[in-house]
C-alpha positions as CSV (number, residue, x, y, z in Angstrom):
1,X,88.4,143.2,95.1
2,X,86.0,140.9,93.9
3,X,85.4,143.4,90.7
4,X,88.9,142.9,90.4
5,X,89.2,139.0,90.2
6,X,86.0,138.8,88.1
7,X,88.7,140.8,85.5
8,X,90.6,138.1,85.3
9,X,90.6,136.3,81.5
10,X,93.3,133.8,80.6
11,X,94.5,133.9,77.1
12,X,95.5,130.6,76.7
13,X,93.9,127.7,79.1
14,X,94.1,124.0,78.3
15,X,90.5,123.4,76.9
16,X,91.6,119.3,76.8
17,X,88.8,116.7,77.5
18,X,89.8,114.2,80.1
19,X,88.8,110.9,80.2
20,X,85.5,110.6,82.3
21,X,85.6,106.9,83.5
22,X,89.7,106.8,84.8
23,X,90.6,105.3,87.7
24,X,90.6,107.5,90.4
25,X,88.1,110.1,89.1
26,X,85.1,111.6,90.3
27,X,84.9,115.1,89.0
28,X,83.4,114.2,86.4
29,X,80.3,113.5,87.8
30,X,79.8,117.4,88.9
31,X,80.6,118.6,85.3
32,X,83.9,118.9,85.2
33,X,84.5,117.9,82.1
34,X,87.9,119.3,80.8
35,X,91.6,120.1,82.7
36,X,90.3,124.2,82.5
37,X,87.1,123.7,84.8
38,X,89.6,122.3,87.2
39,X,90.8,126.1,87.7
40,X,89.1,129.5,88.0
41,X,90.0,131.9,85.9
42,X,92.6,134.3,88.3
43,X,94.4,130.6,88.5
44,X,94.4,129.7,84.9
45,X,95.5,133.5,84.5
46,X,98.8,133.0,86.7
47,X,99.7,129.5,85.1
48,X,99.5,130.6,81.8
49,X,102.0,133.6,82.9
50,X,104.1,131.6,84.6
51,X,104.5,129.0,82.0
52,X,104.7,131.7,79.1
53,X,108.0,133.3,81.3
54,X,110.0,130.1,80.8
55,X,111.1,130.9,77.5
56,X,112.0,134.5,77.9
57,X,113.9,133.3,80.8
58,X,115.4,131.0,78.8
59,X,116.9,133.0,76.4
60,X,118.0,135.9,79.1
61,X,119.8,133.0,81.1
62,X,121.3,132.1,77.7
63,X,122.9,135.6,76.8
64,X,123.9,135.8,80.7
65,X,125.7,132.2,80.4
66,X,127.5,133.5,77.0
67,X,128.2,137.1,78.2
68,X,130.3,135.2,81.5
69,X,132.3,133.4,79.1
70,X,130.4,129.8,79.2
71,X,131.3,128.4,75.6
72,X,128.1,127.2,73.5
73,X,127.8,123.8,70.8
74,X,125.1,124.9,69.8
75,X,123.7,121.8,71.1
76,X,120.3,121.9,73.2
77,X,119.6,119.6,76.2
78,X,117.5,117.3,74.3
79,X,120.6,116.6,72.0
80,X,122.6,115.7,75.1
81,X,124.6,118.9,74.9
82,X,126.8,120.7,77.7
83,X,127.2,124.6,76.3
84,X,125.2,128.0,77.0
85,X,122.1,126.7,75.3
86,X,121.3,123.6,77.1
87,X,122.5,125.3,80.3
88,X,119.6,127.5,79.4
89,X,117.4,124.7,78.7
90,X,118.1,123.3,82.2
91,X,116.9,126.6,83.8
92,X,114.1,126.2,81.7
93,X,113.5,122.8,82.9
94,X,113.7,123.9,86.6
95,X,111.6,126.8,86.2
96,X,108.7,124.7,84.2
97,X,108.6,121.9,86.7
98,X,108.0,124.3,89.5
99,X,105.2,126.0,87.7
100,X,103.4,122.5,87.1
101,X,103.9,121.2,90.7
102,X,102.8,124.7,91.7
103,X,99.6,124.0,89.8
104,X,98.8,121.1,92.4
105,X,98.7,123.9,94.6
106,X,96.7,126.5,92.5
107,X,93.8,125.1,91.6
108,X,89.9,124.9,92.5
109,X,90.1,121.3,94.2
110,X,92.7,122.8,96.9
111,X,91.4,122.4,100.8
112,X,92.8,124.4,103.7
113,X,95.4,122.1,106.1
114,X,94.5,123.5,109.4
115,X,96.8,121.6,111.4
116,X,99.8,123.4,109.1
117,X,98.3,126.2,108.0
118,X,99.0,126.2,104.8
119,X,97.2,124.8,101.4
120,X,96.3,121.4,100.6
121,X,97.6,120.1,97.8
122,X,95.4,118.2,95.4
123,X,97.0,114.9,94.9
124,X,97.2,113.5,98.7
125,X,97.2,109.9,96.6
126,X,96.6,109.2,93.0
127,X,93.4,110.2,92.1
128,X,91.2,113.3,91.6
129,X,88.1,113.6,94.4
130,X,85.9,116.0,94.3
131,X,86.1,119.1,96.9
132,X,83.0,121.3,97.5
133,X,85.1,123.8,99.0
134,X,88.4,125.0,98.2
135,X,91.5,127.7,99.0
136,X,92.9,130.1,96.5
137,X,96.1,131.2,97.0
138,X,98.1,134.5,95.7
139,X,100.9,133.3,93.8
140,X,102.8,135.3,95.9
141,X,101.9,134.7,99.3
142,X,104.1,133.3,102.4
143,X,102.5,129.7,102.0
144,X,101.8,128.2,98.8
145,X,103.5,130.3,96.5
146,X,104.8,129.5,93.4
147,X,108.4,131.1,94.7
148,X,108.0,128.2,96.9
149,X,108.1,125.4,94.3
150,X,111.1,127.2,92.6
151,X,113.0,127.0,96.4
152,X,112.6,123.8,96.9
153,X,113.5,122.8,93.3
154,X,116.6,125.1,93.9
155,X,117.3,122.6,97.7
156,X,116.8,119.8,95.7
157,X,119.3,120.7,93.1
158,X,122.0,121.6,95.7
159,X,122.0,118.2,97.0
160,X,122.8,116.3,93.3
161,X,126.2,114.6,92.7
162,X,127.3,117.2,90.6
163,X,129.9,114.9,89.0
164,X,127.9,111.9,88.5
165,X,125.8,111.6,84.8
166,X,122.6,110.0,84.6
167,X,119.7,109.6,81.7
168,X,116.0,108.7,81.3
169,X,114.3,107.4,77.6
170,X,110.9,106.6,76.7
171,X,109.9,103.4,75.5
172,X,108.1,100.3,75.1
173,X,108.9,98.0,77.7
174,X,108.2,95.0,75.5
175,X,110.4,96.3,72.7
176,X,112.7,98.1,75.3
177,X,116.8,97.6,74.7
178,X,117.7,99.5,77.3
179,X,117.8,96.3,79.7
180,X,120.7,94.2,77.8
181,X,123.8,93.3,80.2
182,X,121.9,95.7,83.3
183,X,120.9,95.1,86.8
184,X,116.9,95.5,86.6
185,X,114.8,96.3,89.3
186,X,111.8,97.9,88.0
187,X,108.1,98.9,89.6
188,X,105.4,98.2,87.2
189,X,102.2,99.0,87.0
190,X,99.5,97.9,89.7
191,X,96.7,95.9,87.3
192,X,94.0,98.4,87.8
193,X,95.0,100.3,90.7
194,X,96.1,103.8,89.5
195,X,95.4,105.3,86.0
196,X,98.8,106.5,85.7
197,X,98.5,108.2,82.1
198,X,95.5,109.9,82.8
199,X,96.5,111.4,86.2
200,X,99.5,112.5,84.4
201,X,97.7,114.4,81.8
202,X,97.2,116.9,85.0
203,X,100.4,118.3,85.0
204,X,101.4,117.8,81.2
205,X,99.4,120.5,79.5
206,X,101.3,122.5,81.9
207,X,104.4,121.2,81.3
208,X,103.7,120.6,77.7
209,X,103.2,124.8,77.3
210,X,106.2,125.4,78.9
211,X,108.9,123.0,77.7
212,X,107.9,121.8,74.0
213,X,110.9,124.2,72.7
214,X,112.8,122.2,75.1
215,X,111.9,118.7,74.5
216,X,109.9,118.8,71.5
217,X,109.7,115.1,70.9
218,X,108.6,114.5,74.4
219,X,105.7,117.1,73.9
220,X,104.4,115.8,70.6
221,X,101.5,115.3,71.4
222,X,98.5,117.1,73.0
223,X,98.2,114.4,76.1
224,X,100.0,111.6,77.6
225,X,100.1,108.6,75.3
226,X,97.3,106.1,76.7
227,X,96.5,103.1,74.0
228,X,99.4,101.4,74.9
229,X,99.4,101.5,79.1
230,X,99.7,98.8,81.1
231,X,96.5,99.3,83.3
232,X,93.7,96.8,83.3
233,X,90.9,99.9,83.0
234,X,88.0,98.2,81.5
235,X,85.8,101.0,80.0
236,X,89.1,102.1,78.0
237,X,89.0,98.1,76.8
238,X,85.3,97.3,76.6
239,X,85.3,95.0,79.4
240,X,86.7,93.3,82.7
241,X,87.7,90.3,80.7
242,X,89.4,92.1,77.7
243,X,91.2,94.5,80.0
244,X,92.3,91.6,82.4
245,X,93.5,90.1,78.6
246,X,94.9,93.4,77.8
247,X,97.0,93.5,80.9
248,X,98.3,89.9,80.8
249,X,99.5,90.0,77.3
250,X,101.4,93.2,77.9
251,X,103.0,92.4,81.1
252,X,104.2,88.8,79.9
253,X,105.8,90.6,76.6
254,X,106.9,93.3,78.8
255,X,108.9,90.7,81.5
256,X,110.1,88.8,78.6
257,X,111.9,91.3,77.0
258,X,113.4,91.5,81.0
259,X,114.2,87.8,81.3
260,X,115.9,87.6,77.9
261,X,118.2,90.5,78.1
262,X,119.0,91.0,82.0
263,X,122.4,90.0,83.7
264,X,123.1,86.4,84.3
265,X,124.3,86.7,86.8
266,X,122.4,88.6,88.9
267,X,118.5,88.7,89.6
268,X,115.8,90.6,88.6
269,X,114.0,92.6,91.2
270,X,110.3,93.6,91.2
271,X,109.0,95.6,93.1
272,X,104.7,94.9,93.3
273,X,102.3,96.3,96.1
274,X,98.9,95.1,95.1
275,X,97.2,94.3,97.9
276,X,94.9,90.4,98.0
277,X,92.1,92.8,98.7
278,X,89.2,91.1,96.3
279,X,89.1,88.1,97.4
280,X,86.7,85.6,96.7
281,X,86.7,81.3,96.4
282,X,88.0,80.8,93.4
283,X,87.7,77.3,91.6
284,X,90.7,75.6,93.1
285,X,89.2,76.9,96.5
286,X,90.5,79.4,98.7
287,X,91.8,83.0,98.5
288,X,92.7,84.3,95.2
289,X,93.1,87.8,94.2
290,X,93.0,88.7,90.0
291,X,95.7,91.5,90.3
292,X,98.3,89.3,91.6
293,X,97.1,86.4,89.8
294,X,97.3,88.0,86.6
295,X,101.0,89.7,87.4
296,X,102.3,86.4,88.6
297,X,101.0,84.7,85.4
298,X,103.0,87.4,83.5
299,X,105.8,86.6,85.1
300,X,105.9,83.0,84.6
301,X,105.0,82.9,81.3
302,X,107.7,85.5,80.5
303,X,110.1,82.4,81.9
304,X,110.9,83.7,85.6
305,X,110.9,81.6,88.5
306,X,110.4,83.1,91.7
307,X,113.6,82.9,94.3
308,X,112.8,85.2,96.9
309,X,111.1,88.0,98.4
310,X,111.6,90.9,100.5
311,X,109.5,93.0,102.5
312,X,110.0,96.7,101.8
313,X,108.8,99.6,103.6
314,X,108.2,102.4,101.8
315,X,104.7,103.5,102.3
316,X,104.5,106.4,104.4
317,X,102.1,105.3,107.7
318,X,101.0,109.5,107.5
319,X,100.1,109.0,103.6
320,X,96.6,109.9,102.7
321,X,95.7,106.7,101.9
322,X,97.3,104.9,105.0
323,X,95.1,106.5,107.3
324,X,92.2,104.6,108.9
325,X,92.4,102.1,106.6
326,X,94.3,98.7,106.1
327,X,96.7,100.0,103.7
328,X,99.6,98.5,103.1
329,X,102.5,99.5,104.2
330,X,105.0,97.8,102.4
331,X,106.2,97.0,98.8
332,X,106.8,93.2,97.9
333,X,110.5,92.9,95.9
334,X,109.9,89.4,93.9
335,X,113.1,88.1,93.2
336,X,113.2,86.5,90.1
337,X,115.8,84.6,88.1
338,X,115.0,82.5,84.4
339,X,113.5,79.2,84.8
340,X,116.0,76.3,84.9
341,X,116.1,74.1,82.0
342,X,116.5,71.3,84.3
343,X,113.1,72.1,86.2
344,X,111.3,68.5,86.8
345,X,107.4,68.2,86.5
346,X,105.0,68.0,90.0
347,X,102.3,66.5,91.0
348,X,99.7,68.8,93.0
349,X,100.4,66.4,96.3
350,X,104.2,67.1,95.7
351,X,103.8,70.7,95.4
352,X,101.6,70.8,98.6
353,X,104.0,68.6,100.5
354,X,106.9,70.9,99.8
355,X,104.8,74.1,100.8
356,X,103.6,72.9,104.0
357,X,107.3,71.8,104.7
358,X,108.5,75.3,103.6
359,X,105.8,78.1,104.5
360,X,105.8,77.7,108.1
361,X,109.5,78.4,108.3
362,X,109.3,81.3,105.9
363,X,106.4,82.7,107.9
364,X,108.6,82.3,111.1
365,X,111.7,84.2,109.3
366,X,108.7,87.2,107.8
367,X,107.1,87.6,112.3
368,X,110.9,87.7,113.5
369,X,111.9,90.7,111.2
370,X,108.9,92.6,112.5
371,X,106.9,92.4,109.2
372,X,103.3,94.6,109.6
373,X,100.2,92.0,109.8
374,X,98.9,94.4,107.2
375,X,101.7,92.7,104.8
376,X,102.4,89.5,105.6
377,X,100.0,87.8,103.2
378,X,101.7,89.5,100.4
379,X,105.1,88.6,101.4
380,X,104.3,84.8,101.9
381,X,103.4,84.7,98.4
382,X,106.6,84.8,97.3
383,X,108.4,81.7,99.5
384,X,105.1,79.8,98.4
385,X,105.6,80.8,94.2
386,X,109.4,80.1,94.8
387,X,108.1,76.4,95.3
388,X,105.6,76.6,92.5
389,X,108.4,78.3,89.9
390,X,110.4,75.4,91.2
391,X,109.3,72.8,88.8
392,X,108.5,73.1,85.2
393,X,104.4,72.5,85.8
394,X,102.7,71.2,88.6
395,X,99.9,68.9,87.6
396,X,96.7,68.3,89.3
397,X,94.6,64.8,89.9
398,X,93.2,64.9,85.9
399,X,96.9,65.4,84.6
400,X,95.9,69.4,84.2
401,X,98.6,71.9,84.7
402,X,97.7,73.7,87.8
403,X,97.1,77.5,87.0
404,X,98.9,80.4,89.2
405,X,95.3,81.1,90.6
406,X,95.1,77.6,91.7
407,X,98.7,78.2,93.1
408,X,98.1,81.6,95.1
409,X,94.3,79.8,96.6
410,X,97.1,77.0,97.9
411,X,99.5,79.7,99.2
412,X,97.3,81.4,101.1
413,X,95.8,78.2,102.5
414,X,98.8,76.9,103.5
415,X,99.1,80.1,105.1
416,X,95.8,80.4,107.3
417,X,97.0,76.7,108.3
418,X,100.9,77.8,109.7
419,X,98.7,80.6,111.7
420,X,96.7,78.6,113.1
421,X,98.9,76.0,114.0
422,X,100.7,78.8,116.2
423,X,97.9,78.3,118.7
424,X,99.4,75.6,119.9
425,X,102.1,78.3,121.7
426,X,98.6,79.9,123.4
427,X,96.9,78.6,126.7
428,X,93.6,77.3,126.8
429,X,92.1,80.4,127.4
430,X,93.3,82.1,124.8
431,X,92.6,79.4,122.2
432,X,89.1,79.9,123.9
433,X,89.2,83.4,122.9
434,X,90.6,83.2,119.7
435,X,87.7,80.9,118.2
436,X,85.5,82.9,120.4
437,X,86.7,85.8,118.4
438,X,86.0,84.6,115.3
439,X,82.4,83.8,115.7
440,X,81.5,86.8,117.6
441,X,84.3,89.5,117.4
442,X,83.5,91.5,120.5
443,X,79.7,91.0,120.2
444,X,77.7,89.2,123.2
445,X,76.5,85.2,122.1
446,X,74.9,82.5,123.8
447,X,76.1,81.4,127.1
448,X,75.3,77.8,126.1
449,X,77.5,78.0,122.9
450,X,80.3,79.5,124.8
451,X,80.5,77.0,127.5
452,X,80.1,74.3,124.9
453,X,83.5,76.0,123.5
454,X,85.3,76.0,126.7
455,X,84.7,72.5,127.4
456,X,86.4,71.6,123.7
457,X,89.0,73.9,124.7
458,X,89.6,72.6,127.9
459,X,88.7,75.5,130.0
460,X,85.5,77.2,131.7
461,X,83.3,80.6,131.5
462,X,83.4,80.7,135.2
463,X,87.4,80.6,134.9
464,X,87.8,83.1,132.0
465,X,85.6,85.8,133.8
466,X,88.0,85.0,137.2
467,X,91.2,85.7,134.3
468,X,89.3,89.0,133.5
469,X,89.2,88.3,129.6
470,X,85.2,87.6,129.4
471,X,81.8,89.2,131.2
472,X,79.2,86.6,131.3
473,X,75.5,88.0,132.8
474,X,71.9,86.8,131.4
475,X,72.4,84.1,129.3
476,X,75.0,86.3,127.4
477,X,78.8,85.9,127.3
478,X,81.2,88.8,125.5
479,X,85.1,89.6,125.6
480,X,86.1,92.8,127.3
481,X,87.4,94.9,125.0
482,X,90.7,96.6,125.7
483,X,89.4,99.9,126.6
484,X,87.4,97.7,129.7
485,X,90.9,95.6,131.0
486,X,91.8,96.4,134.3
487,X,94.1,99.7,134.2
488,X,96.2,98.6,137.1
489,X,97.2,95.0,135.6
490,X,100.7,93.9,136.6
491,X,101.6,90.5,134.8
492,X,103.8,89.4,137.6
493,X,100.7,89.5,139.7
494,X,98.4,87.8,137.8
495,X,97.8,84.4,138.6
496,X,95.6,83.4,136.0
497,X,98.1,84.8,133.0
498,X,96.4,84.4,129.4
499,X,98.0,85.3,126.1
500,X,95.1,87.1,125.0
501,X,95.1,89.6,128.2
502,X,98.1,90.3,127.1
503,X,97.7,91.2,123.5
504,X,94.8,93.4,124.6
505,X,96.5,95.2,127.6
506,X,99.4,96.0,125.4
507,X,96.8,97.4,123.0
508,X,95.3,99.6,125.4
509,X,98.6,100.8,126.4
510,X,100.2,101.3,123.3
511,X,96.6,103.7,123.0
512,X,98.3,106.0,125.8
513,X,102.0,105.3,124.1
514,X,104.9,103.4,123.6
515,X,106.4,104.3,127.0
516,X,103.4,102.6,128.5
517,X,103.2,99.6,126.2
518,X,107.0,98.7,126.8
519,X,106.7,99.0,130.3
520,X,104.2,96.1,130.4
521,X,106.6,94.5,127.5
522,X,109.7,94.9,130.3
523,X,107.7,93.0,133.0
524,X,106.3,90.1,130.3
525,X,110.1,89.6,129.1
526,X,110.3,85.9,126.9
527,X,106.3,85.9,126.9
528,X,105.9,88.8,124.8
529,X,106.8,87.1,121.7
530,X,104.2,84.7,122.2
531,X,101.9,87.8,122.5
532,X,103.5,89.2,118.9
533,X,102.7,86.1,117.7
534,X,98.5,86.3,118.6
535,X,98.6,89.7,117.3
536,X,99.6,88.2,113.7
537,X,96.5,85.4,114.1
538,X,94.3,87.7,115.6
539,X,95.3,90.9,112.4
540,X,94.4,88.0,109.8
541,X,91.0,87.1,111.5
542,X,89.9,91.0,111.6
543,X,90.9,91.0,108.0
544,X,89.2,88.5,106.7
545,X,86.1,89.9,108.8
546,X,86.0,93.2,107.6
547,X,86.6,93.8,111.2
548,X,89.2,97.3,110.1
549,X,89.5,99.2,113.7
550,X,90.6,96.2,115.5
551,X,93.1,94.9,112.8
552,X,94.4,98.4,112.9
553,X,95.2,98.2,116.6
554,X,96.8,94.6,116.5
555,X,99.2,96.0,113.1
556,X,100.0,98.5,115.0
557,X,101.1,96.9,118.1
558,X,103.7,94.3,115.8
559,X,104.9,97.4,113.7
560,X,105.8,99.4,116.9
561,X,107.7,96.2,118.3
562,X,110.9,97.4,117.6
563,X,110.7,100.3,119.4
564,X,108.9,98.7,122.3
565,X,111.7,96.1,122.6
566,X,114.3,99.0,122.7
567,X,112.6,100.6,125.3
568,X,112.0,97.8,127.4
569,X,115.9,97.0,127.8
570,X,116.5,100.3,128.5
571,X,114.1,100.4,131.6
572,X,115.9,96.9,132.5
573,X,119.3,98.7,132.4
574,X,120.7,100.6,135.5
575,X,119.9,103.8,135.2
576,X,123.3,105.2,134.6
577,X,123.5,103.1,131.7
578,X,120.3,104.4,129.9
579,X,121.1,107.6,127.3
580,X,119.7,110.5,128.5
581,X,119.2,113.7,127.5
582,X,120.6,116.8,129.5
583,X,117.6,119.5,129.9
C-alpha cells in the first residue's frame, strides 16, 4: 500500500506562490511556500481529477438536458441565460464548488475530530495554522468524502425558492452603481483582522481549474485580485501608517459612494465586529482602539451620522475562535443616515454634557435586552457616536475640531463612569469587594490595606469573613473564589446577604448547570437583577485586567440569563402548570 501511494503523480497541481506575510499565516514559516506543498501528492492527484470531470460532466448533462426536450439559446450561465447550456453550466457550478470545499477536507493541514469521528477541516476560522500531524482521507470513504460535499450541495439546493431570481457582480465599492435607489446593509471588511483575498486564493486555483469555461471573466486571472482590498496589512503597504492610510482613504470613498446613492428614505445598515481589543491612552486620554477609530472616521467623512445601533448575535459560542477566549459574540449594525444640513457646531463641554445625559440610559436599554459583557463596549459606541454625528464638529478648549479618536476615548469613558455609578445599587460589602477586586483579583494583600478599604466603604474584615465572601489569616486577606462558597447556601437564610455572594454562587452553579443556577435565581427573585448587573462591572474589570477565565465565567452567567429566568418561573409555577415531557 505505501508502494502504491508513493505512485501517485499529479499532472496538473497549482505551483502558485502565496503571500508569506498575510494575515492569518504561519505555514510559511515551515516552508510551505506555494498552494501545492499544502497537499501530498495522492491529494493533489484526486483534486486535479475531480476538477478535470466538471467539464465532461458538463457537456454529458448538456446532451441529456437537450435529448429530454429542454430547449437551448445558446446562451451560457455567465450571459444570464435559461436553456440546456447554462443548465449545464449550473451542474458544472455545483459539481466545482463541491470539489473546492472538498479540498478543505483533503489536504495535509487536516486533524482528526475525535469527539465526531470524522476529519477536521482546515479552516475552523480564517486563517491557515500550521499542523504537525494530519489525516488523509480516501475520497471515497463514509466520512469526508468528496460524495459528501456533492450531498450537501444537493440538500442545500432543495431548499432554494425555486421561483425567486437573484444576482451577484463584482466591483469596486467606491465606483459601485449597484447601490442607487436600494436598501444597503453591507459587512465590510475588519481593518486588519482577516486577509480575505489571500485566504481566498485557497479555494480559487481550485475553483479557477474547474469553472474558467464557465465564468471566464471571473477566472481571468491566476489569483484573487489583491492591490485594491480593503485590509490595512502593512507589509503589502510598507508600513502600519500607510496601510492605516490605505484603509481610511478606501473605506471613506467606498461609504461615500453608499451615502450618495442609498434610499432616502431608509437607513443604511453596517454591520462591524471589530473588537476595542488594542487599547492604549491615546492623546485625548482614555480607551481608543485604531480599527474602529479608523472605520468610524470613514464613515463620517463619507457624510454619515450615526442613528442607532443594534446588537446582533451571530457568532457561534462553539466557533473555533469563540472558545476560551473573549471573543465576541456579536456583530454591531451601525445605523447610519446622511448628515443633516442643519447640524449645529459643539463645544467639547456640550458634547460631554449630552453623553453623560444619554449613555447611562442607553447602557440601561443594552443590560435589559441581555447583551453579552463580552459586547457591550462595542455596542455603546454607537448611542455615544449618535451624539457625536449629531452636530456638524465638536470643538475642543483651543477651537480644534475634536477627532473620532478623541470621541471613542470619551465614549468609553463615559462608559466606565455609568458602570461604576451602578455601585450605588450594591451593599457595602460588595462595593468592598468590587474595589477589592480590582487591586488584587483573587490574590491575598495586606490585611492593613484591606481594613483601611472597609472603613472607606463603611464595612469591616471581621464582618465580610462572618458574610462568607473573604478569608482573612496572617496578616493576609483574599476573596473566596467561587469554587470555595459554601455548597449548601440558601439566600433566604442568609442573614448577612451581599451582592457579590451572589454573583459568585450563581457562578459556581451555573458550573454544574443551568437547572442549578436558576434554582438559586428562583429563591433571589427582584435581587437577581441587581446581581446581572455586578456581573456586567465585574466582566469589564476582568477585561481590562487581562483577567480572561473569570470574565469568561461572569459573560457567561448574563448570556445564559434568559434561560435562567425561564426556568426560574417555571419552578415558581404549580407543577401542573409546568410543560413536561411524557417518557
Amino acid at each position: 500500500m505505501e508502494a502504491v501511494a508513493r505512485q501517485a503523480n499529479p499532472e496538473w497541481k497549482p505551483d502558485v506562490e502565496f503571500f508569506q506575510q498575510a494575515l492569518g499565516f504561519r505555514i510559511g514559516n515551515y516552508g510551505m511556500t506555494k498552494w501545492s506543498d499544502l497537499f501530498t501528492p495522492r491529494q493533489l492527484v484526486a483534486l486535479t481529477t475531480f476538477s478535470d470531470l466538471v467539464p465532461e460532466v458538463r457537456e454529458r448533462v448538456k446532451r441529456v438536458a437537450l435529448a429530454a426536450g429542454l430547449p437551448d439559446d445558446s446562451k451560457p450561465l455567465a450571459a444570464s441565460g435559461t436553456g440546456a447550456t447554462a443548465y449545464a453550466d449550473a451542474v458544472g457550478v455545483y459539481l466545482g464548488l463541491a470539489t473546492s470545499r472538498w479540498s478543505d477536507l483533503s489536504n495535509s493541514l487536516c486533524s482528526w475530530n475525535n469527539t465526531n469521528e470524522n476529519v477536521r477541516a482546515l479552516f475552523a476560522r480564517q486563517a491557515i495554522p500550521m499542523n504537525w500531524d494530519f489525516v488523509e482521507l480516501s475520497p471515497f470513504s463514509k466520512v469526508g468524502s468528496w460524495f459528501s460535499t456533492v450531498e450537501s450541495s444537493v440538500e442545500a439546493s432543495a431548499s432554494l425558492a425555486p421561483e425567486q431570481s437573484s444576482f451577484a457582480s463584482e466591483a469596486d465599492a467606491a465606483n459601485q452603481n449597484v447601490s442607487f435607489g436600494k436598501v444597503v446593509s453591507t459587512d465590510p471588511p475588519y481593518y486588519d483582522n482577516i486577509g480575505y483575498a489571500d485566504l481566498s486564493d485557497f479555494f480559487y486555483v481550485w475553483l479557477r481549474r474547474s469553472l474558467k469555461l464557465v465564468f471566464p471573466d471571473l477566472f481571468a486571472t491566476l489569483t484573487v485580485p489583491k492591490t485594491e482590498e480593503l485590509v490595512a496589512t502593512p507589509s503589502r503597504h510598507g508600513s502600519k501608517d500607510k496601510a492605516e492610510a490605505f484603509f481610511l482613504d478606501g473605506m471613506t470613498h467606498a461609504m461615500h459612494r453608499l451615502a450618495e446613492q442609498a434610499h432616502p428614505g431608509f437607513p443604511v445598515t453596517i454591520y462591524y465586529a471589530f473588537k476595542q481589543s488594542e487599547t492604549e491612552s491615546g492623546g485625548e486620554g482614555g480607551t481608543v482602539s485604531t480599527g474602529w477609530d479608523t472605520f468610524l472616521e470613514a464613515v463620517i467623512r463619507a457624510g454619515f451620522a450615526i442613528t442607532g445601533t443594534w446588537p446582533m448575535r451571530t457568532e457561534r459560542g462553539a466557533r473555533s475562535r469563540g472558545i476560551g477566549s473573549n471573543a465576541l459574540a456579536s456583530s454591531i449594525l451601525l445605523v447610519c443616515r446622511p448628515l443633516s444640513v442643519r447640524a449645529l457646531t459643539a463645544t467639547r463641554r456640550e458634547f460631554v454634557t449630552a453623553l453623560k445625559a444619554e449613555l447611562p440610559v442607553a447602557l440601561s436599554h443594552l443590560q435589559r435586552g441581555n447583551i453579552a459583557p463580552v459586547d457591550l463596549a462595542q455596542a455603546a459606541i454607537g448611542p455615544g457616536m449618535a451624539v457625536y454625528t449629531r452636530y456638524a464638529k465638536v470643538l475642543d478648549a483651543e477651537g480644534k475640531p475634536l477627532s473620532v479618536r478623541g470621541a471613542l476615548a470619551l465614549i468609553n469613558q463615559t462608559l466606565d463612569e455609568a458602570l461604576a455609578e451602578q455601585e450605588g445599587d450594591f451593599d457595602a460589602d460588595s462595593r468592598w469587594a468590587l474595589a477589592w477586586f480590582e487591586q488584587n483579583g483573587f490574590s491575598e494583600g495586606q490585611y492593613g490595606v484591606a481594613e483601611t478599604l472597609s472603613k472607606a466603604k463603611n464595612t469591616s474584615v471581621e464582618g465580610m469573613v462572618e458574610a462568607d465572601i473573604v478569608q482573612s489569616k496572617g496578616g493576609k486577606v483574599r476573596l473566596l473564589k467561587p469554587s470555595e462558597l459554601p455548597k449548601n447556601w440558601d439566600p433566604e437564610d442568609d442573614e448577612r446577604l451581599t451582592v457579590w455572594e451572589m454573583v459568585h454562587q450563581l457562578v459556581r452553579a451555573l458550573e454544574k448547570g443551568e437547572t442549578a443556577a436558576a434554582e438559586l435565581v428562583a429563591k433571589l427573585g427582584s435581587k437577581a437583577e441587581t446581581a446581572r448587573e455586578l456581573a456586567y462591572r465585574l466582566y469589564t474589570i476582568c477585561e481590562r485586567k487581562k483577567r480572561t477565565q473569570e470574565a469568561l465565567s461572569y459573560n457567561s452567567l448574563v448570556q445564559s440569563w434568559p434561560e435562567l429566568l425561564r426556568l426560574a418561573s417555571e419552578k415558581g409555577r404549580p407543577r401542573h402548570e409546568q410543560t413536561e415531557i411524557p417518557v
